[in-house]
C-alpha positions as CSV (number, residue, x, y, z in Angstrom):
1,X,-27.3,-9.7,5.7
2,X,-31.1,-10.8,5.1
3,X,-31.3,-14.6,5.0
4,X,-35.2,-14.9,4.2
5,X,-37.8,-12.2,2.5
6,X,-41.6,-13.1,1.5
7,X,-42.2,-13.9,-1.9
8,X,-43.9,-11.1,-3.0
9,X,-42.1,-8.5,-1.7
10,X,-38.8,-10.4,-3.7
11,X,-40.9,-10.8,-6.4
12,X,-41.5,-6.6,-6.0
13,X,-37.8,-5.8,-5.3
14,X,-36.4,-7.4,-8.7
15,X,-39.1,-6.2,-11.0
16,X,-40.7,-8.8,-11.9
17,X,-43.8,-7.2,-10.8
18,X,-44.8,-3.7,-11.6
19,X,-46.9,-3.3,-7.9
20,X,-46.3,-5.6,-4.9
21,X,-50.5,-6.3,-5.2
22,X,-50.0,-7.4,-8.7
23,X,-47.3,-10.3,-7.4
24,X,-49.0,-11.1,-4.3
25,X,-52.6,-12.4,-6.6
26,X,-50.0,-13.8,-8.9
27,X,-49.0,-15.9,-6.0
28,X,-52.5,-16.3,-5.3
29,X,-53.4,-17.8,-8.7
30,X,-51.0,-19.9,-8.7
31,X,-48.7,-18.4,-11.4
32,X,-45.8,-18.5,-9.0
33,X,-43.7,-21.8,-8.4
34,X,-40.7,-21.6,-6.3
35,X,-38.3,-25.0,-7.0
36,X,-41.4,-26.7,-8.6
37,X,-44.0,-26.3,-6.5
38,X,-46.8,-23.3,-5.7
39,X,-46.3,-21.1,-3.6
40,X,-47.9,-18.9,-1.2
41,X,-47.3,-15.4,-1.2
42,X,-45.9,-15.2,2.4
43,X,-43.7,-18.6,1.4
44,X,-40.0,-17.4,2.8
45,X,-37.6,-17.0,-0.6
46,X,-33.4,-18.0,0.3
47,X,-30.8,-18.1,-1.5
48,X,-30.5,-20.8,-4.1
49,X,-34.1,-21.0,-5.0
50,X,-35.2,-21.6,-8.4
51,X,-39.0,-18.9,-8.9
52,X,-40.6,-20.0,-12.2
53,X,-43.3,-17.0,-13.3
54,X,-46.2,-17.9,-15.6
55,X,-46.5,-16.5,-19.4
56,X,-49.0,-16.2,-21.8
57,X,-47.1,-19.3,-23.2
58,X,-44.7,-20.8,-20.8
59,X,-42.7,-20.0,-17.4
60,X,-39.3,-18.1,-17.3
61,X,-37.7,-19.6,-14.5
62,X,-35.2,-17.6,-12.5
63,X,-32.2,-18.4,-9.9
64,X,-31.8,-16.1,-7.1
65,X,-28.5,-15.0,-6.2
66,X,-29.3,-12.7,-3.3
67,X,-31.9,-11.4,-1.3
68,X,-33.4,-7.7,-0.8
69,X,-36.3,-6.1,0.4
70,X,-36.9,-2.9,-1.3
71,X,-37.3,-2.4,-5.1
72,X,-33.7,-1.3,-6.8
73,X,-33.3,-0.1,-10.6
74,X,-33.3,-2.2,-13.6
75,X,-29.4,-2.3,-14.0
76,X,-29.1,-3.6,-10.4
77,X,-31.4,-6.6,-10.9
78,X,-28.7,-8.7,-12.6
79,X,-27.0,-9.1,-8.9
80,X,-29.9,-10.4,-7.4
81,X,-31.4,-12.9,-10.1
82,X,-30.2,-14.7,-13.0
83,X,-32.6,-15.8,-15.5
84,X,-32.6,-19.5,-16.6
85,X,-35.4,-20.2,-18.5
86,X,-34.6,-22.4,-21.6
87,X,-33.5,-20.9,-25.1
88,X,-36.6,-22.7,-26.2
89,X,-38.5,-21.0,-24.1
90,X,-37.7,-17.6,-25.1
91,X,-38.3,-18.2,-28.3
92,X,-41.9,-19.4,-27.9
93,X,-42.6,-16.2,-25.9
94,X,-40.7,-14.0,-28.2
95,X,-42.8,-15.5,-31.0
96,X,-46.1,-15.5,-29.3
97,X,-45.5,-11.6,-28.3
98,X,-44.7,-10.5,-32.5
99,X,-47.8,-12.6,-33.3
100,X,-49.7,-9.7,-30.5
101,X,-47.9,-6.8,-32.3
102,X,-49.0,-8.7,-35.8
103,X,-52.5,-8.9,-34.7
104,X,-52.5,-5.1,-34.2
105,X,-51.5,-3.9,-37.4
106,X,-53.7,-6.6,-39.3
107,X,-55.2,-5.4,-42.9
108,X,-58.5,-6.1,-41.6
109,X,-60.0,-4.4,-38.0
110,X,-61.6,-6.4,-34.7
111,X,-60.6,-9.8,-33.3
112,X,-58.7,-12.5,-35.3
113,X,-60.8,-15.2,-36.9
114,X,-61.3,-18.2,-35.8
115,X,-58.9,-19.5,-38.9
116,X,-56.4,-16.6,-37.4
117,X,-56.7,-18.5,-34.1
118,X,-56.3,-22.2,-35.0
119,X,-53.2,-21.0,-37.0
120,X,-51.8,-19.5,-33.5
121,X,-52.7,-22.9,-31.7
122,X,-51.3,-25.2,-34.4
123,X,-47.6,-23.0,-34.2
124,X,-47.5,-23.6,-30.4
125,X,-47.9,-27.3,-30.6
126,X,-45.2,-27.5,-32.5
């Protein structure tokens, strides 16, 4: 049984991450906190620890239940981490990602306008 992996590979293995590169400079920037703090890409993951991932809008913070080292398919995940991020959360993210989809199919073409953009800031600080 594995008792430690590196971050990024984990962070590979469970899909979080669609290429290993792409979690590694997420570890890199700093997006990656493992039980609260940042973490280095080569940090050692165990058992028990609590990996928070940055959004556009907030973290989802997940518990891992088990370790592995190569990538498995999407039903498997659920063995190996358990999501815990807060109902509140996900609602903030699912909100901020139809407001995306919204901006796409606006009446009028190009970027939003700055009135388009306060109105975006003003429902997250809610």
């Amino acid at each position: 049984m594995i008792e430690k992996v590196r971050l990024d590979k984990f962070l590979w293995a469970v899909r979080l991450f669609k290429k290993r590169p792409d979690a590694t400079a997420a570890c890199i920037k700093g997006s990656v906190l493992v039980n609260k703090t940042v973490a280095k890409q080569s940090r050692s993951v165990v058992v028990g620890d609590e990996i928070s991932v940055k959004t556009p809008v907030t973290y989802r913070v997940y518990k891992v239940e088990q370790l592995l080292e190569k990538r498995v398919g999407a039903k498997v995940v659920e063995e190996y981490i358990k999501e815990i991020t807060t109902e509140e959360d996900l609602f903030k993210l699912k909100m901020y990602y139809e407001f995306q989809t919204k901006q796409i199919q606006r009446d009028k073409p190009g970027r939003p306008t700055k009135k388009d953009r306060r109105d975006l800031d003003k429902y997250f600080e809610e």
